[in-house]
C-alpha positions in Angstrom: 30.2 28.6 -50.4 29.3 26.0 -48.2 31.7 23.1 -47.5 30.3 19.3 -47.8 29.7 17.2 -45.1 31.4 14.1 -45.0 29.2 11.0 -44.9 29.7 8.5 -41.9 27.7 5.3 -41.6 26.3 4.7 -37.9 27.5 1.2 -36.6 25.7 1.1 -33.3 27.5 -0.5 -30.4 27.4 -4.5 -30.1 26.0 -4.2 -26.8 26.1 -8.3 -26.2 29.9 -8.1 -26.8 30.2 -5.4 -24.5 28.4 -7.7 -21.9 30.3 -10.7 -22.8 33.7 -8.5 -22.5 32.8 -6.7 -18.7 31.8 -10.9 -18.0 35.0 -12.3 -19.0 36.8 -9.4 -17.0 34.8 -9.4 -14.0 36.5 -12.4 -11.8 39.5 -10.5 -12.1 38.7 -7.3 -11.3 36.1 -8.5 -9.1 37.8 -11.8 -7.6 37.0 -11.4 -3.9 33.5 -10.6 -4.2 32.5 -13.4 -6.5 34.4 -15.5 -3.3 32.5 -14.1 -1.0 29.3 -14.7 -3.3 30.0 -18.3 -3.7 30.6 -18.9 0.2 27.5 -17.3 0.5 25.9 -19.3 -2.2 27.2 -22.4 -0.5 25.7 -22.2 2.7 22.5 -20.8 1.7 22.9 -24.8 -0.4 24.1 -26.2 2.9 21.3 -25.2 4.8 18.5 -25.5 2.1 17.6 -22.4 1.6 18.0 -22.7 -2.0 16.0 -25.8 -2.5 13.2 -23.8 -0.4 13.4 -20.9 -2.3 13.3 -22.8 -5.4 10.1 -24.6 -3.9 8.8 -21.3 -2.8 8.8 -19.9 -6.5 7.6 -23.7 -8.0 4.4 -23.6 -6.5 3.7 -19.8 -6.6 0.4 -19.7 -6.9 -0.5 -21.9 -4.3 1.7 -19.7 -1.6 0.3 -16.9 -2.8 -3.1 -17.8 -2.8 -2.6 -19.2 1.3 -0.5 -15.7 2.3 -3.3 -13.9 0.3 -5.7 -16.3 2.4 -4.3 -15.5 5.8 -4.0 -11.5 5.0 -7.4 -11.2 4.8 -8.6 -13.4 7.3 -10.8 -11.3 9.8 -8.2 -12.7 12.8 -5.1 -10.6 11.0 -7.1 -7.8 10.3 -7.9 -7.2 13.5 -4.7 -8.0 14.6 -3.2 -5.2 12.1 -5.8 -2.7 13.2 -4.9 -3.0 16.8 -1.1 -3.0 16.0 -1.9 0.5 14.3 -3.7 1.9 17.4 -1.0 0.6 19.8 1.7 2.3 17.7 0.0 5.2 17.3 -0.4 5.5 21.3 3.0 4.5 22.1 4.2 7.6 19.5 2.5 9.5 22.0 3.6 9.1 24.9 7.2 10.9 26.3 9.8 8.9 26.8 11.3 11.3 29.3 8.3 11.4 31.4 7.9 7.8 31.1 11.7 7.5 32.1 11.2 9.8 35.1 8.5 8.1 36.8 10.3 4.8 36.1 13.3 6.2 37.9 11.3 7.5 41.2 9.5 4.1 41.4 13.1 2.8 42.4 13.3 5.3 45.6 10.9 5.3 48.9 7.1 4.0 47.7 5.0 6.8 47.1 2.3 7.3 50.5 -1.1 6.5 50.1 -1.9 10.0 50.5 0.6 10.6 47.5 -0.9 7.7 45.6 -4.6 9.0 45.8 -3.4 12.5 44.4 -1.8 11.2 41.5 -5.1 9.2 40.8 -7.1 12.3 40.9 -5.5 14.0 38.2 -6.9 14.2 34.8 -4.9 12.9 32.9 -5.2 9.4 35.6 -8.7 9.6 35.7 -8.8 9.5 31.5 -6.3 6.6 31.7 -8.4 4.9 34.1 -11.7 5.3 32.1 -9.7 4.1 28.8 -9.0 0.7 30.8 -12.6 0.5 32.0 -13.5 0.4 29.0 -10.9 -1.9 27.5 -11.7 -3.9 30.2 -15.5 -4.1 29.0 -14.4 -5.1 25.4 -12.2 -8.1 27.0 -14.8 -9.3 29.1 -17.1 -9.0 26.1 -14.7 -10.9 24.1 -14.8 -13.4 27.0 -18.3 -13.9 27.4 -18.6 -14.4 23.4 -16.0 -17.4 23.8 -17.8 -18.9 26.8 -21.2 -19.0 24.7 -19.2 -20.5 21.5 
């Protein structure tokens, strides 16, 4: 035969006493830290970070509607575009190569023979068109200025 179960009320756990207990039990167990947290909290007071922050989240929508403004201002995209092709270039590029022709510019200059070969090669003459042609947008950039 089967035996019977005995019945057990569920008394769920009074989580805000629980909260209220780790609380008052925390500056001891915690004590330097919360130190540390007020020094902390003190200069941030000192130096009015606090009241800026508190400004800051006041007048939210107004900040968020000027960051949101200069974001997407043509000026900053363009600035983020060309921050993304420079990285992307610099990625490329070996730093041990770079480092090596940094080193032998510190010894005898190169002749002009030398220098002339070095210009020939590919890979210089594809640099050099690349800042021909950066050149051209610059002095298109200019020349729309100077008409403004």
């Amino acid at each position: 035969m089967a035996v019977a179960v005995d019945f057990r009320v569920y008394t769920p756990v009074d989580a805000r006493e629980d909260l209220l207990k780790r609380v008052s039990e925390a500056p001891v167990q915690h004590a330097e830290a919360v130190l540390a947290a007020f020094e902390v909290l003190e200069k941030l007071h000192e130096k009015d970070v606090l009241s800026t922050i508190n400004g800051l989240l006041g007048a939210k929508d107004t900040v968020i509607n000027h960051v949101a403004g200069l974001v997407s201002s043509k000026e900053m995209i363009n600035i983020l575009r060309l921050s993304l092709l420079a990285g992307n270039l610099v990625k490329d590029i070996d730093p041990d190569a770079l480092h090596g022709v940094l080193k032998e510019a510190q010894g005898t200059p190169p002749s002009f023979f030398q220098i002339g070969k070095r210009m020939l090669s590919p890979d210089a003459r594809r640099a050099m068109g690349v800042f021909g042609g950066i050149l051209n947008v610059f002095g298109a950039a200019l020349k729309k200025k100077d008409e403004a």
